[in-house]
C-alpha positions, -999 to +999 in steps of 0.1 A: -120+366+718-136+394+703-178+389+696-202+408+679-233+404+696-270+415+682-306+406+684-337+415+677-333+417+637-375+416+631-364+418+594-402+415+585-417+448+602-431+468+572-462+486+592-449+519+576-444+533+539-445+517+505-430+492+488-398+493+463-410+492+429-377+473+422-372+444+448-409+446+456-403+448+491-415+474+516-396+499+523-399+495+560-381+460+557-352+479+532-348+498+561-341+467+586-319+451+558-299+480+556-292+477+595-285+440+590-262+447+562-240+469+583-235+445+611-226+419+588-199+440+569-189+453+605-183+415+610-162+408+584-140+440+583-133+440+623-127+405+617-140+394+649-142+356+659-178+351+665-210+366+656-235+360+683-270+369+672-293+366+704-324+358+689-359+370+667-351+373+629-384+381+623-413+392+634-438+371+625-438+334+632-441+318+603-421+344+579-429+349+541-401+330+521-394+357+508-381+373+542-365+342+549-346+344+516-331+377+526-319+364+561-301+337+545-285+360+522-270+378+550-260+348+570-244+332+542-220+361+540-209+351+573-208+311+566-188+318+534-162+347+553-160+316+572-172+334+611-182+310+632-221+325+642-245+312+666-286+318+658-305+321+695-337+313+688-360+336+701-400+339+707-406+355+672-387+323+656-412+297+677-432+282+656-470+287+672-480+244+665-460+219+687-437+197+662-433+221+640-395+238+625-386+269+641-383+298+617-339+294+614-344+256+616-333+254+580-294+264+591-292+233+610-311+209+588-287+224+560-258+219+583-249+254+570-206+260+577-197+281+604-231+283+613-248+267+644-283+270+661-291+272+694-324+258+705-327+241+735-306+250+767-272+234+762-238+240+773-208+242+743-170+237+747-146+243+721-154+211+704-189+228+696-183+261+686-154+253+659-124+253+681-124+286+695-111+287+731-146+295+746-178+284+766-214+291+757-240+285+778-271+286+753-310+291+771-332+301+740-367+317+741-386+292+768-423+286+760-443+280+795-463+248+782-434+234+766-413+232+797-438+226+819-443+191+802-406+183+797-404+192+838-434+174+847-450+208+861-486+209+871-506+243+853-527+239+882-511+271+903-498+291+871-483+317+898-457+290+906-450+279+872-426+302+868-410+303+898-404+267+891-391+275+864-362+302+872-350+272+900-347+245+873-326+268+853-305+279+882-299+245+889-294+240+855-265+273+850-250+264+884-246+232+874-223+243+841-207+264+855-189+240+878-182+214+852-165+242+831-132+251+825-118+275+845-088+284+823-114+292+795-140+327+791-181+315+799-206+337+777-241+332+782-271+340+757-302+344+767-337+351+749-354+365+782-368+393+805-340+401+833-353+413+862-343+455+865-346+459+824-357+492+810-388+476+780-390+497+752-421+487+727-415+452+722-442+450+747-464+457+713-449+427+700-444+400+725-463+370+726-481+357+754-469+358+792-429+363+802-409+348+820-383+370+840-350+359+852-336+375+886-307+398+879-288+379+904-287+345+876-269+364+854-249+387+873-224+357+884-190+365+887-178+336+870-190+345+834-173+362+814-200+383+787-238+381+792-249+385+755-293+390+761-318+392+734-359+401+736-362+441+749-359+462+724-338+491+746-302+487+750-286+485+779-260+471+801-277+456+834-244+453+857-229+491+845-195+492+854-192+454+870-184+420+857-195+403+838-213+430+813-248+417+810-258+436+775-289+440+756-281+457+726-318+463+716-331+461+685-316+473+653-341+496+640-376+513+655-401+493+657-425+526+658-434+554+678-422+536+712-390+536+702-389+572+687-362+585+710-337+553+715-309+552+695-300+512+679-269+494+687-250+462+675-222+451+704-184+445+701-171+427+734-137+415+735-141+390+761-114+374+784-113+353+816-125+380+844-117+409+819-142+420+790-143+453+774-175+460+757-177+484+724-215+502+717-218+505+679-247+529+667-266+520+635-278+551+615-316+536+614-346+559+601-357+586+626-387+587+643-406+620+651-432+623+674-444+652+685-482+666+701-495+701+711-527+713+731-543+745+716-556+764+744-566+793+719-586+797+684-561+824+673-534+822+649-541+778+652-520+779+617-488+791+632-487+774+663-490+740+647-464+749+616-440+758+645-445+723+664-429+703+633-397+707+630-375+719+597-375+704+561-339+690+568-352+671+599-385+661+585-367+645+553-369+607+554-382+603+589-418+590+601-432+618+616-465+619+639-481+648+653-507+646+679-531+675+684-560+676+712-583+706+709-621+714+714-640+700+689-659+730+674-625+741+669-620+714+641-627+740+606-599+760+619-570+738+614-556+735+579-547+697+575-538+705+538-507+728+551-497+703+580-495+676+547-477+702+525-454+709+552-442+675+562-446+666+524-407+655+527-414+626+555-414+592+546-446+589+560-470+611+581-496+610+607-515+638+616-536+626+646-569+649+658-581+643+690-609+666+695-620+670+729-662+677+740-671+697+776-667+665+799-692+678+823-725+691+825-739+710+855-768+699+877-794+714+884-791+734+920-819+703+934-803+676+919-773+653+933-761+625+911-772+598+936-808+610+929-808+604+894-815+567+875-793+550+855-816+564+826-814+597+837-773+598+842-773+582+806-798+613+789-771+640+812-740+617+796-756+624+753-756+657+761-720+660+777-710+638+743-728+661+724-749+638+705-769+662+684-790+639+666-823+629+691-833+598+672-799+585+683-803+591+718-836+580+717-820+544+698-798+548+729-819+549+757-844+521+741-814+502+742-798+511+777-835+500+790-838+469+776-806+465+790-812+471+823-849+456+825-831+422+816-806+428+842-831+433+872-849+405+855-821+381+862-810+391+895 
């Protein structure tokens, strides 16, 4: 059986650059299209028997219809090359009101061909997954209040709800895995935190609490391929063991958390005790991210030109640079040659981060523990450098009040 497994599409992230003046869409989400493109053509042209996407088409939870337009396009592709593909819903597909569709609910309620969705734990034999000689055991994004009421779990001791949690679905897996058949290869998907995972920036992006399977859940010998979805950095949590328990991350940055990880669609040809596991890089836009101290007021212009790197690296990428310096140095850096410089980037931020003397020195009779609150607030406007003295007086009118209301109510 040989699967291509991705996740993580967030088809809808546009918080950099423009938009097309032609399809009117950022340029950003052109950019997560493109990725989504190549995996689908990679599907089709390796002719491989199941695409296995592992959850979050978008981003947001209730998607623009015009981002849900362009993920059907792209899943149609698959229905109508006739590859059986199976949509993990994920958190980013949960819609946020109980009752409510699910942002890929329209595949199902289309009854789409060759396309199924998975969103409630569930076990599938051939029967379910068109005939192919494979089991799936489906556990899609789990939201805490939602399964605490199907379980019957009390929110009373929230430190235990999740611990109740990870035991119904070990019951749950162990159980499926007995009743399946031996003879035939056991993938699980999972839209989840494994215990052990490297996170990249989806942290950024998730919503709400987490709950974390134990490595140990998914590491059993008896399945076959491990296909994960939800942290953005790929990775292969049982390196060199069986079964391969993947997360092939996302399939483009996200942003500046992401800047150094390369993005990765997965090709697993999977067989009974035997699976050989394929990492296929997508090109996605660069990221550069880099930051400099200046320790010294000379020659500011040429140490900060020789921080960015060339033209031919700058072109097309995001680029941030990050510069931390005492303030009254600020007139000396030219931000107009910085711009001109990285003019070829897609996009880029120049961030200043002037830094003021943090300390001011006490008089040789005077201890910090001898001073009021009032008095540690007038040393603190000077150590800020507030210059203007009917601000700190606003200040300190204020901190007293403050304070007087405090005492007052203790």
């Amino acid at each position: 059986m040989k699967i291509l497994h991705f996740s993580d599409a967030h088809i809808d992230m546009s918080n950099y650059g423009r938009h097309d003046p032609q399809s009117g869409l950022p340029l950003r989400v052109l950019d997560f299209l493109k990725a989504l493109d190549t995996i689908v053509q990679a599907a089709i042209d390796e002719k491989v028997d199941l695409v296995l996407f592992a959850g979050d088409a978008y981003k947001d939870r209730q998607p623009a219809p015009t981002f849900q337009r362009e993920w059907g396009k792209r899943i149609m592709r698959l229905s109508q090359a006739r590859i059986p593909t199976l949509l993990l819903v994920g958190n980013h597909d949960l819609s946020p009101a109980a009752g409510r569709a699910h942002a890929v609910q329209e595949f199902d309620t289309l009854q789409v061909p060759y396309v199924r969705v998975l969103d409630r734990p569930q076990f599938l034999q051939p029967p379910d997954l068109f005939d192919l000689p494979l089991q799936v055991i489906a556990i899609p994004y789990i939201a805490r209040s939602g399964l605490m009421a199907a379980l019957g779990l009390s929110g009373a001791e929230p430190e235990h709800v999740y611990t109740q949690i990870e035991e119904h679905l070990s019951e749950l897996l162990n159980g499926w895995l007995e009743a399946a058949d031996a003879s035939l290869p056991i993938v699980l998907t999972a839209h989840l935190s494994v215990e052990g995972a490297q996170y990249g920036s989806e942290r950024s992006v998730m919503l709400g609490s987490d709950l974390t399977l134990s490595g140990s859940l998914v590491k059993d010998p008896r399945l076959d391929y491990v296909a994960l979805g939800h942290i953005h950095k790929a990775q292969d949590l049982n390196q060199g063991a069986h079964p391969p328990v993947i997360y092939p991350g996302s399939i483009e940055r996200v942003d500046f958390g992401e800047a150094r990880d390369d993005k990765f669609y997965v090709i697993a040809e999977v067989e009974k005790q035997h699976t050989r596991v394929k990492w296929v890089k997508l090109p996605g836009r660069p990221f550069i991210d880099r930051h400099v101290t200046l320790h010294s007021p000379d020659d500011i212009d040429v140490v900060l030109s020789s921080v960015l790197p060339p033209p031919d690296e700058i072109e097309g990428a995001i680029v941030r640079l990050t510069i931390d310096y005492p303030r009254e140095w600020d007139a000396l850096i030219d931000e107009t040659a910085l711009r001109r410089q990285a003019s070829g980037a897609f996009e880029f931020h120049l961030v200043k981060r002037p830094q003021s003397a943090a300390r001011v020195r006490l008089p040789a009779d005077q201890t910090v523990s001898s001073l009021s609150p009032l008095e540690l607030l007038a040393q603190y406007w000077r150590a800020a450098q507030v210059e203007e003295q009917n601000d700190i007086e606003a200040l300190q009118k204020l901190a007293q009040e403050i304070i007087l209301e405090e005492n007052q109510d203790t």
